[in-house]
C-alpha positions in Angstrom: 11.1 -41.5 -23.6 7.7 -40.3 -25.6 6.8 -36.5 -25.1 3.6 -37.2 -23.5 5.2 -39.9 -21.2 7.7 -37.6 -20.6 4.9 -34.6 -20.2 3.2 -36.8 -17.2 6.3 -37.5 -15.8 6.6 -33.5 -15.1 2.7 -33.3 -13.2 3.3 -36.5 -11.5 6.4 -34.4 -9.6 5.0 -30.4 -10.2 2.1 -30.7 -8.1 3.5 -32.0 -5.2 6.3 -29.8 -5.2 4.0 -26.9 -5.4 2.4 -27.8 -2.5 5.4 -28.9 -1.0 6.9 -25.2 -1.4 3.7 -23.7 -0.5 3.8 -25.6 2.9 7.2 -24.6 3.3 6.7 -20.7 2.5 3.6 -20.4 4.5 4.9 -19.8 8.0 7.3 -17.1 6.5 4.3 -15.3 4.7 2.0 -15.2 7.9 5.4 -13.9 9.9 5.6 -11.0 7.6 2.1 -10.2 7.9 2.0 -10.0 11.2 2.1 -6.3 13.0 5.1 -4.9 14.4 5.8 -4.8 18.0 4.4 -2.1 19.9 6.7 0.2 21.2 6.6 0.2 24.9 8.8 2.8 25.8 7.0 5.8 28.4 7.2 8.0 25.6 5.1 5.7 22.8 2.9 5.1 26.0 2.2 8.6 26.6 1.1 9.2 23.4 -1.2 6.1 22.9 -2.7 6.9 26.4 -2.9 10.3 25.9 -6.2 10.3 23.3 -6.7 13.9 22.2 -3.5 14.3 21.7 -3.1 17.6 24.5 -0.1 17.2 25.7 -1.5 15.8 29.1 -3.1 12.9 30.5 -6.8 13.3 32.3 -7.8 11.0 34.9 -10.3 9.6 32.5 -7.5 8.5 29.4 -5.3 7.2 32.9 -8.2 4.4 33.1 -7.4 2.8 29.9 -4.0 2.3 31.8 -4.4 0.3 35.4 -0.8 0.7 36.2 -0.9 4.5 35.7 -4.6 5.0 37.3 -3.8 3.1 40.3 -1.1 5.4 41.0 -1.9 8.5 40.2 -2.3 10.6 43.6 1.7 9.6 43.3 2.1 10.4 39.8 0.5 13.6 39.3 3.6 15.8 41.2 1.7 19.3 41.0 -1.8 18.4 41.8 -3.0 20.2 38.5 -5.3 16.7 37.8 -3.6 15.6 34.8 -0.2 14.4 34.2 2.4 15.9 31.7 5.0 14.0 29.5 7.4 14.2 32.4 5.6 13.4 35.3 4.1 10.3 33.1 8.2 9.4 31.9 9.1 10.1 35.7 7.0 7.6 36.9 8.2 5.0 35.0 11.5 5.3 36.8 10.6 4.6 40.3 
């Protein structure tokens, strides 16, 4: 076999290989891009619901969660208008 015949042997096979193996390796790729999954544990909720970060949750960061702002004449157990890291956890108990 010649060296070039031999040479166009090789690209008659590389190229669709390489797209073969790109096909193949493309669903892995866009997996591992992908974000994580949330963490949806009351605690990880708390502090995505809780906005500025004080400890507390106002009626007005309890919007951005229906479940929570629905309930919250239940929720909030002192009547102080805001709920703390345990009565938010409690809640998710009952």
């Amino acid at each position: 076999m010649s060296r070039i015949h031999h040479h166009h042997c090789i690209h008659r096979w590389l190229a669709p290989a390489a797209i073969a193996l790109a096909v193949l390796l493309l669903p892995s790729v866009a997996a591992a891009q992908k974000a994580p999954p949330q963490d949806t544990s009351p605690q990880a909720l708390f502090a995505r619901i809780d906005t500025n970060s004080d400890g507390k949750v106002s009626k007005e960061e309890a919007t951005r969660m229906p479940s929570v702002a629905t309930r919250w004449e239940e929720l909030d157990k002192n009547k102080d208008g805001s709920l703390s890291r345990e009565e938010f956890v409690a809640g998710f108990r009952t």
